[in-house]
N, C-alpha and C positions, 0 to 999 in steps of 0.2 A: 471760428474761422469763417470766411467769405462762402456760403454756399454755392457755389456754382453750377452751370449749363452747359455743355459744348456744343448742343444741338437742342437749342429750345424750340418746344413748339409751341406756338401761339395759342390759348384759348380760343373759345370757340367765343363767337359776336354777341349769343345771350349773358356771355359770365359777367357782363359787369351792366347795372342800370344805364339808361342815357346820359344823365349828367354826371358820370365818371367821365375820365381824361384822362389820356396817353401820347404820348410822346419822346422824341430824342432831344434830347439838351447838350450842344455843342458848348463844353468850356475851352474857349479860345484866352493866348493871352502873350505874351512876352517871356523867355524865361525868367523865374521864377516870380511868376505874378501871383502865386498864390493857391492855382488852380486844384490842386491835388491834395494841398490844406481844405481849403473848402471842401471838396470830392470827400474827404476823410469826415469832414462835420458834419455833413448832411446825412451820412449813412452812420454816424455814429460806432464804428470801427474803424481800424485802418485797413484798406483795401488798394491802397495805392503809396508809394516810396515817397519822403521827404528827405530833404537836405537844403545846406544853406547853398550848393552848386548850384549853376546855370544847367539845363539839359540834364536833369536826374532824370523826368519820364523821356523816355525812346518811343514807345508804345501807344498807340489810342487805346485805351480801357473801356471797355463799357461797365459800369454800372449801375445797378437798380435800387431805386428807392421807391418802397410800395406803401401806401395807405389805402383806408378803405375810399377814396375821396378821386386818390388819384395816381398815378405812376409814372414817373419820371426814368428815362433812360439816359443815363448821363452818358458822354462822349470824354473822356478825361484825353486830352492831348499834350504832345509836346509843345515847348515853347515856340515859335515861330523866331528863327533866328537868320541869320546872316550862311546860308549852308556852306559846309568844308566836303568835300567828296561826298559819296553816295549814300552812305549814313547820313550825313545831314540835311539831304536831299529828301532821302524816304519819310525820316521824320519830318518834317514842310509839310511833304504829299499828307501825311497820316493829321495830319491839323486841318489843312484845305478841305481832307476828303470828309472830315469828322463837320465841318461850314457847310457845305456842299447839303449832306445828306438831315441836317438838325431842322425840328421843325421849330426850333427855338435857340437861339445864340446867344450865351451869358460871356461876354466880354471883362477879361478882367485887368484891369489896370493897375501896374503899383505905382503906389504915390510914394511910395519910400524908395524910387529907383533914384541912383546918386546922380543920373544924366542927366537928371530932370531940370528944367530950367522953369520958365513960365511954361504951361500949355504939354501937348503931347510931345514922344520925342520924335526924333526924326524915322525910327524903325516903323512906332507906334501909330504916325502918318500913315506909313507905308502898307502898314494892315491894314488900319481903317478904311483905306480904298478898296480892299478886298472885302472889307465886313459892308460896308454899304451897297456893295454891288447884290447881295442878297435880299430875297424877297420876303426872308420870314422875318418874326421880331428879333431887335435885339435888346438885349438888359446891359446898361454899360454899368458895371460895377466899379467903384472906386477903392481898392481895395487897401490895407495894413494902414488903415485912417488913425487904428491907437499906436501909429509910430509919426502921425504925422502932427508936430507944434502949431503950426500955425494952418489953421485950416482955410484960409483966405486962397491958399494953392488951389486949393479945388476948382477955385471960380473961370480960370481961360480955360481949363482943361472942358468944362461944363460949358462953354461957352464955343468951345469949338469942335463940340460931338454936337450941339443943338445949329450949329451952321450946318451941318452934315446932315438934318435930320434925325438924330441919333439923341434928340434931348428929353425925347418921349418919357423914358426910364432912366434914369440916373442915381445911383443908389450909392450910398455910401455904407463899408462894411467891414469889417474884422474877423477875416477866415480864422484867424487865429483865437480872437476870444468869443466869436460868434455874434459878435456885436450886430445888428442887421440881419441876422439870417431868415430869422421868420417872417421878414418880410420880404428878402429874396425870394424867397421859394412860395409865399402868396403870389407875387408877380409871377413868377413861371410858370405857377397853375393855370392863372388867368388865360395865361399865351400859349395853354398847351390847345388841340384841337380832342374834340371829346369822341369817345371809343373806350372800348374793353382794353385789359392790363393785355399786353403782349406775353410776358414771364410770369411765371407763377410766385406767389406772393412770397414765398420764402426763397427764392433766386436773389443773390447782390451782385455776381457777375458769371461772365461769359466764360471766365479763364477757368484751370484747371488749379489744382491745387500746388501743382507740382513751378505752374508758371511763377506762381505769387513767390515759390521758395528762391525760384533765381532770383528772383528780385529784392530780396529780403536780401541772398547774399549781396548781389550787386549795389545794395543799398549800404551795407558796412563798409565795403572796398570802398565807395566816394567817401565818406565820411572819415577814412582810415587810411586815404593816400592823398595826395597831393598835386598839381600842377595837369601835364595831360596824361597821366595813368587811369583816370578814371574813365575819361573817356576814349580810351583805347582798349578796354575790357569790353568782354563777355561772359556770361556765363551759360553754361550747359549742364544740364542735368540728367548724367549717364543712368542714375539707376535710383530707382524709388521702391524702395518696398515697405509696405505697412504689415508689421509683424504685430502678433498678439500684444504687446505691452509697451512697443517704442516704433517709430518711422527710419529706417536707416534710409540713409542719402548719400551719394555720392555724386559730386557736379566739379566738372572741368572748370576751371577759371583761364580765357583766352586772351593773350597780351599779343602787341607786335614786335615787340622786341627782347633780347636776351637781359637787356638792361631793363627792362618794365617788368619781368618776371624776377630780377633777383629783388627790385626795391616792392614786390609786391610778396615778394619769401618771408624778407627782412633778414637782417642777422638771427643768424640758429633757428630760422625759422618762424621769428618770434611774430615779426607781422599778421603773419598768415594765421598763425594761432589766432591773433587779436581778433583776426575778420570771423574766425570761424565760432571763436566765445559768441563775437557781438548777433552774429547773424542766428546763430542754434537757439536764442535765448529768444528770438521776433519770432524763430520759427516754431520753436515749443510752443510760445504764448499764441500764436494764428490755429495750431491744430490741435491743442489740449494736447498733447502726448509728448513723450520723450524723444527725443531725438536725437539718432549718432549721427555726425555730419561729415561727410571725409571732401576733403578738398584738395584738388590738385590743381596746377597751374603750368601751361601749353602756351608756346609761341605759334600764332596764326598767322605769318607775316602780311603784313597790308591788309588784314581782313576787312576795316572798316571801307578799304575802295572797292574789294571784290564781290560782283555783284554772288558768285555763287558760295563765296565764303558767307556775304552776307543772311543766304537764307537757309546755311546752315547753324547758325546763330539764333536764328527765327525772327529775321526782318526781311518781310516779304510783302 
C-alpha cells in the first residue's frame, strides 16, 4: 500500500550529496489527459483513481518518487475544466495552486481527444496562457500517441507550443504502455533544481490511508453509475478500525438527491453491493489485509455548492 506522511519533515541539508536533485513536479492537463495514468507508472503502484470519466481526480495529490539520484514531488491534479459551482471552482484553484507552487511543469496533452481538429483545442489555448505565464520549465507531453494513427497530428500542435516558447521539450508518450517514460523523467531530472530529498525515501504520499479508501470507493461508484451521479457523490469515512487480522470500514456515500440515492442502492440493493465487491477487492489489494467494508448512502442536498458542506466532504 502507498506509504504515507501527514506531517513530513524534511531531512536535514547534509543527507543527500550535491548533485542529488529535489523538486515539485506539477502534472497539469485537460480532463482526462492521462495525468494519474502516468502518476500511477512512474511510482509503479497505483496511488491515485482511473476511469474513462472526465474529472475522476477532485484532489491535488502529492506524490513521491525517490531514487538515490534524485526525488521528484509530483502534484497530481484535476483536470482544468469549464467550472460548474464551487466544486468545480476549488478543483481550477487546486490545479492553478499545484502551477503556481512546481519547480517543474509536466503538461499533458491528449492527442486522442475527439475535439481535436488541427493544432490545440480551444480550452487547451486557454491553459497554455496560464502555463506560459510561468517562470519555471515546462515539458509539454504529447500524450496516448499508441491510440494515435496518423501521427502527422502532432505537427501544429508542435508547432504552436514552439510559437509560445513551449517547443524546448516536446515529448511524445504513452502513459498507458510507458512508451517514452524514461525519457520523461530524464527530462524532469534535468529541470529539477539540486538539494536533499525533502521525504524520506520510503514515503509515496502525503495522504493517510484512510484517504486513498474513499477513493477507491468513489472510484467503483464512477465506474458503476452513470450520467451526473458520479459527480454528485461523496464519500466519508465514518470509522476505521484496524483489528488484529482484518480493517473494518465504514463510510457514508453523499448524493443530492432522493433520486441519485435510490439509482445508487439499485434494486434490492444490488448496486450498492456491486460498488462495495468492486471497491473492498482495490481495498484489500492497497493494504494486504481483509477488509469488511459497510456502506451507506445520505442525501447532502446541494452539497457540491455549499461551501461548508463542501469542507465537510474534505474540499478545502
Amino acid at each position: 500500500m502507498p506509504k504515507h506522511t501527514e506531517s513530513p519533515t524534511p531531512k536535514a541539508p547534509n543527507a543527500s550529496p550535491a548533485a542529488h536533485r529535489c523538486g515539485y513536479v506539477a502534472l497539469i492537463g485537460r480532463p482526462n489527459a492521462g495525468k494519474s495514468t502516468l502518476l500511477n507508472a512512474v511510482l509503479g503502484q497505483k496511488v491515485a483513481i482511473v476511469t474513462h470519466k472526465p474529472q475522476t481526480t477532485r484532489d491535488r495529490l502529492l506524490a513521491i518518487h525517490t531514487t538515490p539520484q534524485y526525488q521528484m514531488i509530483f502534484l497530481d491534479t484535476p483536470g482544468v475544466h469549464r467550472p460548474v459551482g464551487k466544486l468545480g471552482r476549488y478543483m481550477n484553484e487546486a490545479a492553478y495552486g499545484a502551477l503556481r507552487e512546481a519547480d517543474v511543469t509536466v503538461w499533458l496533452i491528449d492527442m486522442h481527444d475527439r475535439n481535436r481538429a488541427d493544432g490545440l483545442t480551444t480550452p487547451e489555448r486557454a491553459l497554455l496562457q496560464r502555463i506560459a505565464d510561468r517562470r519555471n520549465p515546462v515539458i509539454a507531453v504529447l500524450n496516448k500517441i499508441d491510440l494515435l494513427r496518423d501521427k502527422q497530428r502532432l505537427l501544429p500542435i508542435m508547432a504552436e507550443l514552439a510559437a509560445h516558447n513551449l517547443g524546448d521539450c516536446l515529448l511524445p508518450l504513452s502513459a498507458k504502455t510507458q512508451d517514452g517514460l524514461p525519457v520523461l523523467l530524464d527530462e524532469i531530472q534535468a529541470r529539477l533544481p539540486e538539494g536533499p530529498a525533502v521525504f524520506p525515501d520510503d514515503i509515496v504520499s502525503d495522504k493517510a490511508d484512510k484517504y486513498f479508501v474513499s477513493e477507491l470507493v468513489r472510484e467503483a461508484i464512477t465506474l458503476q453509475t452513470d450520467k451526473e451521479v458520479p459527480y454528485k457523490t461523496a464519500v466519508v469515512i465514518d470509522r476505521y478500525v484496524e483489528e488484529q487480522r482484518r480493517t473494518v470500514i465504514h463510510a457514508t456515500i453523499f448524493v443530492e438527491r432522493d433520486s441519485q440515492k435510490g439509482i445508487m442502492i439499485g434494486k434490492g440493493g444490488q448496486r450498492l453491493v456491486q460498488i462495495g465487491t468492486a471497491a473492498r477487492a482495490q481495498i484489500e489489494a492497497m493494504l494486504g489485509t481483509p477488509v469488511t467494508l459497510h456502506l451507506h448512502v445520505n442525501v447532502a442536498p446541494n452539497w457540491t455548492a455549499d461551501p461548508a458542506k463542501l469542507r465537510e466532504m474534505g474540499y478545502q
